[in-house]
C-alpha positions as CSV (number, residue, x, y, z in Angstrom):
1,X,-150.8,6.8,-50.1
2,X,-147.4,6.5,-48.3
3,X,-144.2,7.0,-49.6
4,X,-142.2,3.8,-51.5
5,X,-138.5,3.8,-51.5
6,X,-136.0,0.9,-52.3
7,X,-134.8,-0.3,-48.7
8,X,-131.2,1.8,-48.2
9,X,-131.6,4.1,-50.6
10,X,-131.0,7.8,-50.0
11,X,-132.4,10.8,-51.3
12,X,-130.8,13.2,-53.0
13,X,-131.9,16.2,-49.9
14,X,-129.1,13.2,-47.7
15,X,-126.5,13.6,-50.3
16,X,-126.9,17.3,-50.2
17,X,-127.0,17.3,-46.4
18,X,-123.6,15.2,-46.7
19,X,-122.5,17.1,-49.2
20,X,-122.7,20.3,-47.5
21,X,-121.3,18.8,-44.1
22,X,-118.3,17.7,-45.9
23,X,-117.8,21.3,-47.7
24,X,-118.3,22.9,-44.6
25,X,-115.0,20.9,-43.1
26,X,-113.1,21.1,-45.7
27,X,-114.0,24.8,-46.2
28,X,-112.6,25.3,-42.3
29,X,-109.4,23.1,-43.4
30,X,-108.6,25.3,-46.2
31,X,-109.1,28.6,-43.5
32,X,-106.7,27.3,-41.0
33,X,-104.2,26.4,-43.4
34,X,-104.1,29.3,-45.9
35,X,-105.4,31.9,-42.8
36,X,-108.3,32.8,-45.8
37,X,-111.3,31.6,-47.0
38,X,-111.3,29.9,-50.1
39,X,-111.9,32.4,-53.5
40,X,-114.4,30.7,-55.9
41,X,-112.2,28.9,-57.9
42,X,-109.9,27.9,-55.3
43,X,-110.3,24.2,-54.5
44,X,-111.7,22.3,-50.8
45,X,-109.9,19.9,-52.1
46,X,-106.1,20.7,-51.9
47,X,-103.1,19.5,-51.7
48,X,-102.0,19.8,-47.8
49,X,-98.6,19.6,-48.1
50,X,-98.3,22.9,-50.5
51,X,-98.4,26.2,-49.2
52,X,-101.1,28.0,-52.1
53,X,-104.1,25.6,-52.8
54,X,-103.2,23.5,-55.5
55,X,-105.6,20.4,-56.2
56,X,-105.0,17.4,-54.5
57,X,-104.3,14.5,-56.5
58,X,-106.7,11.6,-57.0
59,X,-105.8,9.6,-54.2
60,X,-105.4,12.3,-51.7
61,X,-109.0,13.5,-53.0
62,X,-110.1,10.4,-52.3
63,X,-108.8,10.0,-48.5
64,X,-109.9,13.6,-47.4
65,X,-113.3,13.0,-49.0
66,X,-113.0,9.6,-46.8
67,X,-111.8,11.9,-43.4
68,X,-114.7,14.0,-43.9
69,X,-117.1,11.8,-44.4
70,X,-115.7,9.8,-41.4
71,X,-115.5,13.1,-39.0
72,X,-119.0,14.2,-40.3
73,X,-120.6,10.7,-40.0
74,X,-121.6,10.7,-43.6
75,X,-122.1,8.1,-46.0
76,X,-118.8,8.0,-47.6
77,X,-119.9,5.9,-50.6
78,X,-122.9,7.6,-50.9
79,X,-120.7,10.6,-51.2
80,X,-118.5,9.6,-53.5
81,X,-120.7,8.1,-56.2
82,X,-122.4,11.6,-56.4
83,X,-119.1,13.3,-57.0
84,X,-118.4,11.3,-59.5
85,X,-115.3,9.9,-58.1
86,X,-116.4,5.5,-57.3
């Protein structure tokens, strides 16, 4: 028997794929602007306009999450339900 899925769902192997592409940008963001990469509590997610990674506030979360998603073509709702943040 064939597979069923709800018309426009997505699995969870496209979030991780989105996921990851989105990490992967903001993981080279965080290199050219600190000259490092990340440590493992350091955050993707930082505040730009600080010079050490600090974590970005809600809303500037929410629009690089948005840029990524837009740069990587990934589903940006998609991506945001799964972090927890729509």
């Amino acid at each position: 028997m064939g597979k069923r899925s709800r018309h426009g769902a997505r699995r969870s192997s496209d979030i991780g794929a989105a996921v990851l592409k989105i990490a992967r940008l903001r993981y080279r963001l965080f290199h050219e602007k600190f000259g490092r990469d990340p440590g493992p509590d350091e955050p993707l997610f930082f505040d730009s306009s600080k010079g050490e990674p600090i974590v970005a506030s809600a809303d500037e979360m929410w629009r690089q999450v948005f840029d990524a998603a837009a740069a990587t073509r990934t589903d940006f709702l998609s991506v945001m339900k799964f972090l927890g943040l729509a």
